[in-house]
mmJSON file of the N, C-alpha and C atoms, coordinates in Angstrom:
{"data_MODEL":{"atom_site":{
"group_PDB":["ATOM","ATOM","ATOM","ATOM","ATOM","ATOM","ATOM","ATOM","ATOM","ATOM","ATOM","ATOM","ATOM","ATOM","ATOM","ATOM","ATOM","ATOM","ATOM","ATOM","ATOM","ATOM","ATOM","ATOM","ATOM","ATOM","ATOM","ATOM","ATOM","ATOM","ATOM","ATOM","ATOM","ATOM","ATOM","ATOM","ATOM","ATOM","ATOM","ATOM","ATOM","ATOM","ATOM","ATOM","ATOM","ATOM","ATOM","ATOM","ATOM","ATOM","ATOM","ATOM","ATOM","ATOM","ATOM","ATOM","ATOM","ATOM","ATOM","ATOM","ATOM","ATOM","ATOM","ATOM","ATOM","ATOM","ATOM","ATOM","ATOM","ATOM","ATOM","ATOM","ATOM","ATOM","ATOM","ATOM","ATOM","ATOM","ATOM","ATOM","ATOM","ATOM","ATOM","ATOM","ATOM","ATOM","ATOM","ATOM","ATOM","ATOM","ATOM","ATOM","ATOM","ATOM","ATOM","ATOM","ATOM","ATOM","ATOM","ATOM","ATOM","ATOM","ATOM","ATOM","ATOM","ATOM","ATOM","ATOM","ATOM","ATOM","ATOM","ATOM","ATOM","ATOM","ATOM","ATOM","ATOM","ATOM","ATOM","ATOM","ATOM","ATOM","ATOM","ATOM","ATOM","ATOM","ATOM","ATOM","ATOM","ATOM","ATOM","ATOM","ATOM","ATOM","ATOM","ATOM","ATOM","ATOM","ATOM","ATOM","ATOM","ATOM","ATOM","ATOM","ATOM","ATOM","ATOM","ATOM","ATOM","ATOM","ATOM","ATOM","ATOM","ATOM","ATOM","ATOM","ATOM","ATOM","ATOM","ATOM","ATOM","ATOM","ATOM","ATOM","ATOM","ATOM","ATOM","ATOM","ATOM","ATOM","ATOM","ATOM","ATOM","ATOM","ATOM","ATOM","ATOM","ATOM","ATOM","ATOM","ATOM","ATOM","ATOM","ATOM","ATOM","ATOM","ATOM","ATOM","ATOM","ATOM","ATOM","ATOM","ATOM","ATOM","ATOM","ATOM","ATOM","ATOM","ATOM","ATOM","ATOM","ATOM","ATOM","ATOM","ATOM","ATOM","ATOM","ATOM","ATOM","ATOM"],
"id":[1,2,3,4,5,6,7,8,9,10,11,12,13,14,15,16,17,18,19,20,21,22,23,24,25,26,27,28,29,30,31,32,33,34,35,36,37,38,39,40,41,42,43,44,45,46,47,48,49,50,51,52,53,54,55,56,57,58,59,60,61,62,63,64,65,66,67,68,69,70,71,72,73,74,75,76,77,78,79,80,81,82,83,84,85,86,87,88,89,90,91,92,93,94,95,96,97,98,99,100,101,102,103,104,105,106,107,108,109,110,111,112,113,114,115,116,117,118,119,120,121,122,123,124,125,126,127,128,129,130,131,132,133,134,135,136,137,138,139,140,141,142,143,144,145,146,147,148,149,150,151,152,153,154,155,156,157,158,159,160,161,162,163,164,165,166,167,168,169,170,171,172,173,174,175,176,177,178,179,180,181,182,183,184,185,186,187,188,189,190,191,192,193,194,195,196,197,198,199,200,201,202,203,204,205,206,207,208,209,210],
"type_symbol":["N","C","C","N","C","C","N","C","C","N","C","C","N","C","C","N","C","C","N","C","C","N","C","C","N","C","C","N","C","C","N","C","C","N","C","C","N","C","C","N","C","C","N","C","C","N","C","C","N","C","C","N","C","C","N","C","C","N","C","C","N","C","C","N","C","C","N","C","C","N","C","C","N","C","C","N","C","C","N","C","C","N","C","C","N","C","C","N","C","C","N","C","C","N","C","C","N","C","C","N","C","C","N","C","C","N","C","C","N","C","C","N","C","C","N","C","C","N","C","C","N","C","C","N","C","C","N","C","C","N","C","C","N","C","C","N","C","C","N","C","C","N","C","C","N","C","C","N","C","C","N","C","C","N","C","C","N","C","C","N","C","C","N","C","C","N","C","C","N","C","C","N","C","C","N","C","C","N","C","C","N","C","C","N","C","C","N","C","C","N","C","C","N","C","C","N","C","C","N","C","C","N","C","C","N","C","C","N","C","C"],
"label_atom_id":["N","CA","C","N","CA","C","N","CA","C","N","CA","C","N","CA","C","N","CA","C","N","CA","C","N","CA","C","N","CA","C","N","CA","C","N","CA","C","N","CA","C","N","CA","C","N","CA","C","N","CA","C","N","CA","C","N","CA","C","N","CA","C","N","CA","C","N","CA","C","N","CA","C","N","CA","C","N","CA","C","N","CA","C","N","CA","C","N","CA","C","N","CA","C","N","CA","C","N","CA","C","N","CA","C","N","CA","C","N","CA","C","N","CA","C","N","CA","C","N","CA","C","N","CA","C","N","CA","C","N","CA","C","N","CA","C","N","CA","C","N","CA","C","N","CA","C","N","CA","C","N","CA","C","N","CA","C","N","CA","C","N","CA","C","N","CA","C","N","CA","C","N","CA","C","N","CA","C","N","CA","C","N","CA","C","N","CA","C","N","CA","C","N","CA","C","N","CA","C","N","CA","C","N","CA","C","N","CA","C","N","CA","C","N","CA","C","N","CA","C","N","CA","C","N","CA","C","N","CA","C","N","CA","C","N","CA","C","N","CA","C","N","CA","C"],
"label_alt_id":[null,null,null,null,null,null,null,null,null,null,null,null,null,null,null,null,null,null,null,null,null,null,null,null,null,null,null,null,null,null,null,null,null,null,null,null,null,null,null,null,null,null,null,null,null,null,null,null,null,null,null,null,null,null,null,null,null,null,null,null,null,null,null,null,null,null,null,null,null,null,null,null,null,null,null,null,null,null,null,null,null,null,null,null,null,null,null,null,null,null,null,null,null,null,null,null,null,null,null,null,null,null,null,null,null,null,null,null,null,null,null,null,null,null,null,null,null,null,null,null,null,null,null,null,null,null,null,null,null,null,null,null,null,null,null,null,null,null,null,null,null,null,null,null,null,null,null,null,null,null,null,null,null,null,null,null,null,null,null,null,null,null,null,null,null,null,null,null,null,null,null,null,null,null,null,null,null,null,null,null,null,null,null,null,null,null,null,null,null,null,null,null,null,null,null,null,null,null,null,null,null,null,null,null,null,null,null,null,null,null],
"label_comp_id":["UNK","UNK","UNK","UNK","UNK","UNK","UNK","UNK","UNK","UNK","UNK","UNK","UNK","UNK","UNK","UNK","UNK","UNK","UNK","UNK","UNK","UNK","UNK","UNK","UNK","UNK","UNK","UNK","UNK","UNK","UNK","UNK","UNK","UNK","UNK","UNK","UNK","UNK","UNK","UNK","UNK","UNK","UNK","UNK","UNK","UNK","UNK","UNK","UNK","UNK","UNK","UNK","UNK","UNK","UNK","UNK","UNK","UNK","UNK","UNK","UNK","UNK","UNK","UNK","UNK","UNK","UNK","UNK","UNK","UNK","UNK","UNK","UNK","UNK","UNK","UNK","UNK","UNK","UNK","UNK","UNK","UNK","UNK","UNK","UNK","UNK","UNK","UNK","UNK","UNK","UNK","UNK","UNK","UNK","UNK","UNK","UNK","UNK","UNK","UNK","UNK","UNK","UNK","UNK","UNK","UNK","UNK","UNK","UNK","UNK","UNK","UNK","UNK","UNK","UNK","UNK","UNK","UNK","UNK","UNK","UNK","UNK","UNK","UNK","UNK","UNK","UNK","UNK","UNK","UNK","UNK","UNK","UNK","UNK","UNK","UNK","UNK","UNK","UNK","UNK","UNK","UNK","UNK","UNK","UNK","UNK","UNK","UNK","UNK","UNK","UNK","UNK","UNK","UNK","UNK","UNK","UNK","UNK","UNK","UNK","UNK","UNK","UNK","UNK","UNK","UNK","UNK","UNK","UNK","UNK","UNK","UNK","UNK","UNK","UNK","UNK","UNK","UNK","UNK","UNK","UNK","UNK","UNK","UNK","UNK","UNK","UNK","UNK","UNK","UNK","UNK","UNK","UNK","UNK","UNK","UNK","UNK","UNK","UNK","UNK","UNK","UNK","UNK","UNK","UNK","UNK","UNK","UNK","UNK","UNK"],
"label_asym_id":["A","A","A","A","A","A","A","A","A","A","A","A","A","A","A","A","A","A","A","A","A","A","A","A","A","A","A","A","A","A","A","A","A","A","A","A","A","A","A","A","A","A","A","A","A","A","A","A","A","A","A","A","A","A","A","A","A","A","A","A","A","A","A","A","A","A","A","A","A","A","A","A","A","A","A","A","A","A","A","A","A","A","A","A","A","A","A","A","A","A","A","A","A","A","A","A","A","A","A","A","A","A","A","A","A","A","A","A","A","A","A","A","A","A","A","A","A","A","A","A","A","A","A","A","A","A","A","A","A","A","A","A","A","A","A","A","A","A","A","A","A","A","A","A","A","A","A","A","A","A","A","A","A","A","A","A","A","A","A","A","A","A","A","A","A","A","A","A","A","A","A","A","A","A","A","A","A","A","A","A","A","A","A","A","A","A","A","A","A","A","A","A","A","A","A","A","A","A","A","A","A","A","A","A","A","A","A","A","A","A"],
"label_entity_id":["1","1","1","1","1","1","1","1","1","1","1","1","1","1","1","1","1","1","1","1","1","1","1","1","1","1","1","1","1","1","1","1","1","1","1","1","1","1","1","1","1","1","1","1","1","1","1","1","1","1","1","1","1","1","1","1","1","1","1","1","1","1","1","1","1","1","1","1","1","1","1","1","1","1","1","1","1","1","1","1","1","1","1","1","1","1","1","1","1","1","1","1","1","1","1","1","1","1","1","1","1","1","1","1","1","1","1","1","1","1","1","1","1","1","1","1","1","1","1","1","1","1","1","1","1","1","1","1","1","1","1","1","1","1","1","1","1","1","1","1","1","1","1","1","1","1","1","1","1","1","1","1","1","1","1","1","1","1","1","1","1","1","1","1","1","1","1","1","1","1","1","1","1","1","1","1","1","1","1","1","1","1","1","1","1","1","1","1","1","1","1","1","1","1","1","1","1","1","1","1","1","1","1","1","1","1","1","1","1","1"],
"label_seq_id":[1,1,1,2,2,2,3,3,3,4,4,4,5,5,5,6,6,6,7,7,7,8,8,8,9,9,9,10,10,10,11,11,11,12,12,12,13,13,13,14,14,14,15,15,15,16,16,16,17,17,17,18,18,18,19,19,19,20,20,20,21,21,21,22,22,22,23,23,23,24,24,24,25,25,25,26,26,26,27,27,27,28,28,28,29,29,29,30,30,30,31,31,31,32,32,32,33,33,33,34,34,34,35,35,35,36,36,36,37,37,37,38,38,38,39,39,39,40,40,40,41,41,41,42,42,42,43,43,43,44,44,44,45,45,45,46,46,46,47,47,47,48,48,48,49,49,49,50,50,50,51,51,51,52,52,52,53,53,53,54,54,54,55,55,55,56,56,56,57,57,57,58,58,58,59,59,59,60,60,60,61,61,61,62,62,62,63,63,63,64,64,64,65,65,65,66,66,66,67,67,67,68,68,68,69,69,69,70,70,70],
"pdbx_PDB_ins_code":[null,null,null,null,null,null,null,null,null,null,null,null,null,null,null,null,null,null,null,null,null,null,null,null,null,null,null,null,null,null,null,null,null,null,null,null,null,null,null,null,null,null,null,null,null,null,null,null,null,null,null,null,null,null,null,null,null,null,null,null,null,null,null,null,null,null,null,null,null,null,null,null,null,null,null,null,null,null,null,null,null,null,null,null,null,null,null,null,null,null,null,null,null,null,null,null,null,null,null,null,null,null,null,null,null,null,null,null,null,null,null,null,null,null,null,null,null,null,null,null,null,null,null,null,null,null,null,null,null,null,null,null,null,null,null,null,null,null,null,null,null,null,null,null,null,null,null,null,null,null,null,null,null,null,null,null,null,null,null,null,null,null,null,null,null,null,null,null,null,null,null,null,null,null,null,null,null,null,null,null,null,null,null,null,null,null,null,null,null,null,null,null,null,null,null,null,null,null,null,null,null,null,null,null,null,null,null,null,null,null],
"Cartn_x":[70.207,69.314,70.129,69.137,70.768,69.687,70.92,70.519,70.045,69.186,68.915,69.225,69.819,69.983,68.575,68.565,67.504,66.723,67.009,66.0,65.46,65.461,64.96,64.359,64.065,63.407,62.07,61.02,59.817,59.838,60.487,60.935,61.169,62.173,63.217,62.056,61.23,60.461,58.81,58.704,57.919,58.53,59.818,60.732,61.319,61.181,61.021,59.746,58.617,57.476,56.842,57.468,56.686,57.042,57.895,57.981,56.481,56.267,55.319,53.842,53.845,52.822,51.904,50.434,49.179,48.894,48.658,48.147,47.119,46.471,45.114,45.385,44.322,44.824,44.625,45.758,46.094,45.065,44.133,43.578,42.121,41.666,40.339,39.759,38.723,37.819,37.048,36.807,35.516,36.21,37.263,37.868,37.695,36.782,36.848,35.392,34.408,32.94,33.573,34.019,34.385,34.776,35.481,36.027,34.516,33.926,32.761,32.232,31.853,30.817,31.417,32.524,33.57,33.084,33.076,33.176,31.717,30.636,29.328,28.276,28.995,28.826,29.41,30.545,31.71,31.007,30.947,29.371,28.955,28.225,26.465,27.553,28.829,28.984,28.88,29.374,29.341,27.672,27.371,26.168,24.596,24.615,23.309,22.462,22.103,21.426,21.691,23.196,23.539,23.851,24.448,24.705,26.506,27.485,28.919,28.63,27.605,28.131,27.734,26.644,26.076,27.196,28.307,28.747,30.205,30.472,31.786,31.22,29.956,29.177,28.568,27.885,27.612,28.854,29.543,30.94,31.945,31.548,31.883,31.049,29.382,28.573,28.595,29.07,29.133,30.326,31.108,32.82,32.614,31.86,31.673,30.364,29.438,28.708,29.414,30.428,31.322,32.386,32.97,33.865,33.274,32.026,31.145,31.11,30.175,29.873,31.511,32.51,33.893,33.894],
"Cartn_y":[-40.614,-40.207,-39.927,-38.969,-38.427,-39.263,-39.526,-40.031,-39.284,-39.204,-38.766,-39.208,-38.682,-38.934,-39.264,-40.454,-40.904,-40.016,-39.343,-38.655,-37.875,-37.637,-36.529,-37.65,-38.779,-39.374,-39.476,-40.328,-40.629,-41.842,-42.77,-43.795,-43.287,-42.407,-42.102,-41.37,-40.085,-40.066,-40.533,-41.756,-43.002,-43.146,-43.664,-44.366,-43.459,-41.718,-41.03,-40.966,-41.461,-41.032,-42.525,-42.893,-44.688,-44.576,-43.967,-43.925,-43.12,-42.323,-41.51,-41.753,-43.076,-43.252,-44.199,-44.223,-45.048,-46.355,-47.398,-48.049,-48.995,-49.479,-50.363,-50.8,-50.634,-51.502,-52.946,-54.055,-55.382,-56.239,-56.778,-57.977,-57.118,-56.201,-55.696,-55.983,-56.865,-57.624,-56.021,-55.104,-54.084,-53.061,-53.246,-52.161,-52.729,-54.069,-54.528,-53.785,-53.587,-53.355,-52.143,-51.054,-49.746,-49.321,-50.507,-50.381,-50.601,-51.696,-51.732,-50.455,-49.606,-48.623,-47.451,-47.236,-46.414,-46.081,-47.611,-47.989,-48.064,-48.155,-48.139,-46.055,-45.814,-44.596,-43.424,-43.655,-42.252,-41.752,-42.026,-42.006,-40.933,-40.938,-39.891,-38.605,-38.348,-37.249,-36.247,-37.032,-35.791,-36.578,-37.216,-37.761,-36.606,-36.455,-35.679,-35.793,-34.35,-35.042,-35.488,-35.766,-36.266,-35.601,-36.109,-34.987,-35.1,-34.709,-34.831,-34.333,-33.721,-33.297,-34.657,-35.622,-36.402,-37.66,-38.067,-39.096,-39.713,-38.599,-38.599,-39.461,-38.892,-39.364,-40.886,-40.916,-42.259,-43.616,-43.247,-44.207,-44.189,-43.045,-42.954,-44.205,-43.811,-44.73,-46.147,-46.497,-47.899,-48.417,-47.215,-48.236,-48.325,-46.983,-47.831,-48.785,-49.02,-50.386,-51.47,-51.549,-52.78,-53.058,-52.053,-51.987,-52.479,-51.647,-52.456,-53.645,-54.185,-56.045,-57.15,-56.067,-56.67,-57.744],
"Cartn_z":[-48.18,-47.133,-45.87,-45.228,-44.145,-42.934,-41.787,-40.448,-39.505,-38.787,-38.148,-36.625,-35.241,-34.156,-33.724,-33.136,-32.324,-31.716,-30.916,-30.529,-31.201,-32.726,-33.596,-34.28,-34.301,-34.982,-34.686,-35.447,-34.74,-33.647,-34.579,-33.174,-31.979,-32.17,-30.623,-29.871,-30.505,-29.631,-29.137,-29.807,-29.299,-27.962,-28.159,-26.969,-25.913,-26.077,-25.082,-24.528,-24.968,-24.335,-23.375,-24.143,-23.268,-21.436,-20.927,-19.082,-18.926,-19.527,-18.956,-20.023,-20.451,-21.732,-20.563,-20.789,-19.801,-20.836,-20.61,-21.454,-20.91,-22.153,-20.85,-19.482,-18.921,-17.744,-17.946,-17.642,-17.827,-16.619,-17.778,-16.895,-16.847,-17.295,-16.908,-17.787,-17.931,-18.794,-19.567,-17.853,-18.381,-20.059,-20.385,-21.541,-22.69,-22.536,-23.771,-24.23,-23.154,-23.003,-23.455,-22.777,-23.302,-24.514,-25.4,-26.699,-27.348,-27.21,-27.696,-27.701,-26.715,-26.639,-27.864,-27.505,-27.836,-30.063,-30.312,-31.655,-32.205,-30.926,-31.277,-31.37,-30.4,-29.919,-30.769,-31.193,-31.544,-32.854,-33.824,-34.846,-34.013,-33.071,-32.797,-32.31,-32.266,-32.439,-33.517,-34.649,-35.958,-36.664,-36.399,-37.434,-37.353,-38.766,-38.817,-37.872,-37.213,-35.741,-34.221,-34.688,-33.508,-31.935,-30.915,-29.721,-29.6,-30.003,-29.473,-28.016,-27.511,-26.278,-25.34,-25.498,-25.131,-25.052,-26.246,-26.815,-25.45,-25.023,-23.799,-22.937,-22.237,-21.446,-21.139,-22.468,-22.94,-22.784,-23.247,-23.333,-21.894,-21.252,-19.375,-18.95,-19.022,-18.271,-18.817,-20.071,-19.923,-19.425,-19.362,-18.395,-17.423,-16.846,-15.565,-14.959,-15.889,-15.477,-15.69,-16.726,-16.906,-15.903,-15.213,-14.645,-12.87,-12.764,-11.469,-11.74,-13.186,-13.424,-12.697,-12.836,-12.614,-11.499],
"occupancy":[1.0,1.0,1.0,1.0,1.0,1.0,1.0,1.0,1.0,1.0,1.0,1.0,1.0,1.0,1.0,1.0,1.0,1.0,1.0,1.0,1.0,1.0,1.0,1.0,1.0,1.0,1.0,1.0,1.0,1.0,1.0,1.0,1.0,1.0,1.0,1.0,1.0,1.0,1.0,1.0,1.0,1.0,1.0,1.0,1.0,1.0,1.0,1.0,1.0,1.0,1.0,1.0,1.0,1.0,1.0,1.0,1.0,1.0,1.0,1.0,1.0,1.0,1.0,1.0,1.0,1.0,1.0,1.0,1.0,1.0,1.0,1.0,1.0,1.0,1.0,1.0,1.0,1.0,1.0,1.0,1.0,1.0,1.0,1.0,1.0,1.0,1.0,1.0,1.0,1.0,1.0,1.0,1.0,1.0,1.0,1.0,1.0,1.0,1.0,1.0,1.0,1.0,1.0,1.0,1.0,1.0,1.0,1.0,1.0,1.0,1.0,1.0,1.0,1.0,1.0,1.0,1.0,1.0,1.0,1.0,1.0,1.0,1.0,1.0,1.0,1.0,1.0,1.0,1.0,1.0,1.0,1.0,1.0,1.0,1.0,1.0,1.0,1.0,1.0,1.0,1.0,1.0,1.0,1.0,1.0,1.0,1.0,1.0,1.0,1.0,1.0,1.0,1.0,1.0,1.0,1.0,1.0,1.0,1.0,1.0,1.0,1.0,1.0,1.0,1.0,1.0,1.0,1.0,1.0,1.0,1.0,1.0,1.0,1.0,1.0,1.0,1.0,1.0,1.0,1.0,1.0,1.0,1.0,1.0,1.0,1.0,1.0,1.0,1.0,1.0,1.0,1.0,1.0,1.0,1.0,1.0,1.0,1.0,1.0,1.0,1.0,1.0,1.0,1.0,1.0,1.0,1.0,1.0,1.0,1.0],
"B_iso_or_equiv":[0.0,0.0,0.0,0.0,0.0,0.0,0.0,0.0,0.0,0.0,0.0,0.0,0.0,0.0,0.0,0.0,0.0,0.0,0.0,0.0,0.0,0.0,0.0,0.0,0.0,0.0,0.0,0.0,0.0,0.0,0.0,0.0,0.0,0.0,0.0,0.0,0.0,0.0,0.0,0.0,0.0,0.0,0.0,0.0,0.0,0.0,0.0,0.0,0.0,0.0,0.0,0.0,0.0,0.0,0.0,0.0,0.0,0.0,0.0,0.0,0.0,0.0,0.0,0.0,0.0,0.0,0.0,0.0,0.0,0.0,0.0,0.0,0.0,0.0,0.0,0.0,0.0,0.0,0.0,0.0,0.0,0.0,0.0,0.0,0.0,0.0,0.0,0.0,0.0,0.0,0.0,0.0,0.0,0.0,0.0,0.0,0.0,0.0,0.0,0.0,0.0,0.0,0.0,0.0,0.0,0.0,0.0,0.0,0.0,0.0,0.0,0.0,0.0,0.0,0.0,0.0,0.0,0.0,0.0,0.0,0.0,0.0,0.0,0.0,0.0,0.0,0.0,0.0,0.0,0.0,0.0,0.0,0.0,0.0,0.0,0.0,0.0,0.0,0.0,0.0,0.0,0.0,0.0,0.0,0.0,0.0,0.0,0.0,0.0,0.0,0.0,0.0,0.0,0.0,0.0,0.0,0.0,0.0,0.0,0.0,0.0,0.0,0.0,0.0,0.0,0.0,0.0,0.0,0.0,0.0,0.0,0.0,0.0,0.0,0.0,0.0,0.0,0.0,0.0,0.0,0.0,0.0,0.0,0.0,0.0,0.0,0.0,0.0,0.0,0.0,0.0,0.0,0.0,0.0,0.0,0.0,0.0,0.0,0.0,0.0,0.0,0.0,0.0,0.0,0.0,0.0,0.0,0.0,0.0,0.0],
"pdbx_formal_charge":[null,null,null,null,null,null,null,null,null,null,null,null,null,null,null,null,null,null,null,null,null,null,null,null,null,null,null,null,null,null,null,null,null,null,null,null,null,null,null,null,null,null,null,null,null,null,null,null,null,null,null,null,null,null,null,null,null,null,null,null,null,null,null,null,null,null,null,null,null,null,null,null,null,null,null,null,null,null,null,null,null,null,null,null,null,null,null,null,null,null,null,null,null,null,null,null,null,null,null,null,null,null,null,null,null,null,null,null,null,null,null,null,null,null,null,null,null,null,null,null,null,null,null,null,null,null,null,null,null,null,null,null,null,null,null,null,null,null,null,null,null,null,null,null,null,null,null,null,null,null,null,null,null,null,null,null,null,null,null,null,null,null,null,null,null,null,null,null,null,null,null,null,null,null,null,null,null,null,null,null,null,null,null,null,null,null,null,null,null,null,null,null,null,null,null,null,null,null,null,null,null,null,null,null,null,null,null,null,null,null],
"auth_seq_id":[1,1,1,2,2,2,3,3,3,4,4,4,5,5,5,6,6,6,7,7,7,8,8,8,9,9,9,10,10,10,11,11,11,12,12,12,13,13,13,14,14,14,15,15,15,16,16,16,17,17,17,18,18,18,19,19,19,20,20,20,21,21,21,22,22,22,23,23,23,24,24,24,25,25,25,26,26,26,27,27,27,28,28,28,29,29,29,30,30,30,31,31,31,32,32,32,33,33,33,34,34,34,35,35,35,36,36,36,37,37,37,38,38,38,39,39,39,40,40,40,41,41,41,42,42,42,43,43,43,44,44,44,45,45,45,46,46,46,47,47,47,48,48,48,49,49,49,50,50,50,51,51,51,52,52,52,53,53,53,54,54,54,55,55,55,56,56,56,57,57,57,58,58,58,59,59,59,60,60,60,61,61,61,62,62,62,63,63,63,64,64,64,65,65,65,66,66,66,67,67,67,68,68,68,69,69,69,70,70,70],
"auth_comp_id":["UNK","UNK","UNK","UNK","UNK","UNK","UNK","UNK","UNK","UNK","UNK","UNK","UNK","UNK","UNK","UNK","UNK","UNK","UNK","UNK","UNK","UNK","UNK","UNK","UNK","UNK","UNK","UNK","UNK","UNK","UNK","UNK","UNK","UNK","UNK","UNK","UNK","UNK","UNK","UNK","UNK","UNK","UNK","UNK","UNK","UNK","UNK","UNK","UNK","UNK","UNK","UNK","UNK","UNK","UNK","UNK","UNK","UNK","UNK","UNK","UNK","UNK","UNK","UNK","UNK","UNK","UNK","UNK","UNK","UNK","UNK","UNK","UNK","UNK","UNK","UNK","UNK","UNK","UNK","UNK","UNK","UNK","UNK","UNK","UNK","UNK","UNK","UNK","UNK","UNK","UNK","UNK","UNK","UNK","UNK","UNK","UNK","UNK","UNK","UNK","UNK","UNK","UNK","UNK","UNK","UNK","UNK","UNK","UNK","UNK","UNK","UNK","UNK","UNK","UNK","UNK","UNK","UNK","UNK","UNK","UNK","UNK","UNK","UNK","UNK","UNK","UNK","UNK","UNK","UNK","UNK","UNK","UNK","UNK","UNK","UNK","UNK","UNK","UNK","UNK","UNK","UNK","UNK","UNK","UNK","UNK","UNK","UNK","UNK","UNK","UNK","UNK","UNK","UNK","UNK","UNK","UNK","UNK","UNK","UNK","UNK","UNK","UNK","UNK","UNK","UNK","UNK","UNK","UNK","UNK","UNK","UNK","UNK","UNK","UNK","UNK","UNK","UNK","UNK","UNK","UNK","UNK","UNK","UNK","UNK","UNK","UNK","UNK","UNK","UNK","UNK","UNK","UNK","UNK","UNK","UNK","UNK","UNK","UNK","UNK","UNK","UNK","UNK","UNK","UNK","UNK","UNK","UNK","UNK","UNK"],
"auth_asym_id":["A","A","A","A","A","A","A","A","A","A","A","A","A","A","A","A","A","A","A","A","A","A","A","A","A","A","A","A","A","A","A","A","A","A","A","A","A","A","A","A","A","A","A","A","A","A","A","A","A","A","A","A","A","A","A","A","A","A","A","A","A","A","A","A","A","A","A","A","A","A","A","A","A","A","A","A","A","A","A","A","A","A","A","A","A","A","A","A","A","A","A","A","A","A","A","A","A","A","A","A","A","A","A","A","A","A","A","A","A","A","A","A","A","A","A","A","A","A","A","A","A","A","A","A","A","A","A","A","A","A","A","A","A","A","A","A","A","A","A","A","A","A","A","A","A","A","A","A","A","A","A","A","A","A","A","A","A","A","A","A","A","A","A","A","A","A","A","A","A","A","A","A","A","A","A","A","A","A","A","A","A","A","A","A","A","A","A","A","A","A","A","A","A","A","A","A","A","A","A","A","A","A","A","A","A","A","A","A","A","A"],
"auth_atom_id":["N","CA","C","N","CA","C","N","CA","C","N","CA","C","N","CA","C","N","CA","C","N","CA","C","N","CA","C","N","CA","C","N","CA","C","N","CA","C","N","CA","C","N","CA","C","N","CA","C","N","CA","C","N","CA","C","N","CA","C","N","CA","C","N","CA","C","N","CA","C","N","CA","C","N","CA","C","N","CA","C","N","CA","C","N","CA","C","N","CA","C","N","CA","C","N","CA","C","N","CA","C","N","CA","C","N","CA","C","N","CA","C","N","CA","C","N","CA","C","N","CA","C","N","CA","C","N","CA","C","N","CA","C","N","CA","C","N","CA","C","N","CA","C","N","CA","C","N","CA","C","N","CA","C","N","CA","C","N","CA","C","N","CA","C","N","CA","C","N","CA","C","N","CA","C","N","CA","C","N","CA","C","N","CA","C","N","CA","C","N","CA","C","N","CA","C","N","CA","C","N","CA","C","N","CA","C","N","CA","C","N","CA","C","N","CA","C","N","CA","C","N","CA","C","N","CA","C","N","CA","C","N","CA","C","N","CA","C","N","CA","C","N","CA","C"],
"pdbx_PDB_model_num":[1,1,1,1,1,1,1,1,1,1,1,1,1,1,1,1,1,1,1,1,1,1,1,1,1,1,1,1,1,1,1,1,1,1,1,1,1,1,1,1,1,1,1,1,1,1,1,1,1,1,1,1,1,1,1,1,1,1,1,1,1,1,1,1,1,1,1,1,1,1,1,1,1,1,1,1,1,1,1,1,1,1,1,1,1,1,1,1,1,1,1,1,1,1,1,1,1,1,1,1,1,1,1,1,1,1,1,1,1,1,1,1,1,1,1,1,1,1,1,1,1,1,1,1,1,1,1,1,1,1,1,1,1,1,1,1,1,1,1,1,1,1,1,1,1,1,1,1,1,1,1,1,1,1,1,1,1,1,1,1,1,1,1,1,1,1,1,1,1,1,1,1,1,1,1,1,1,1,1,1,1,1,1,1,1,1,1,1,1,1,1,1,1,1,1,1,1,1,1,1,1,1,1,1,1,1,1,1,1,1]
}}}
């Protein structure tokens, strides 16, 4: 198997992207509420019936009632 130079790897560019990568914000109780919505909600986009245009929205307004409850 041949080697590949780090930066041509998938690792390497994991580890080029992490300076400029966002990750939760630390200590905000409200992202746990958001994951919730996120996992309850994402469903009514493709589901028979459902609204994808509605589903963004939905999962906005509960971060930020959770994020006010803060």
């Amino acid at each position: 198997m041949q080697r590949r130079c780090l930066g041509l790897t998938a690792a390497g560019k994991f580890l080029a992207a992490l300076p400029n990568s966002e990750s939760y914000p630390f200590g905000k109780t409200s992202w746990a509420r958001a994951g919730e919505s996120i996992k309850e909600n994402i469903g009514n986009a493709v589901a028979p019936n459902g609204s994808p245009e509605s589903v963004p929205g939905k999962i906005a307004q509960d971060a930020r009632a959770a994020e006010d409850a803060e």
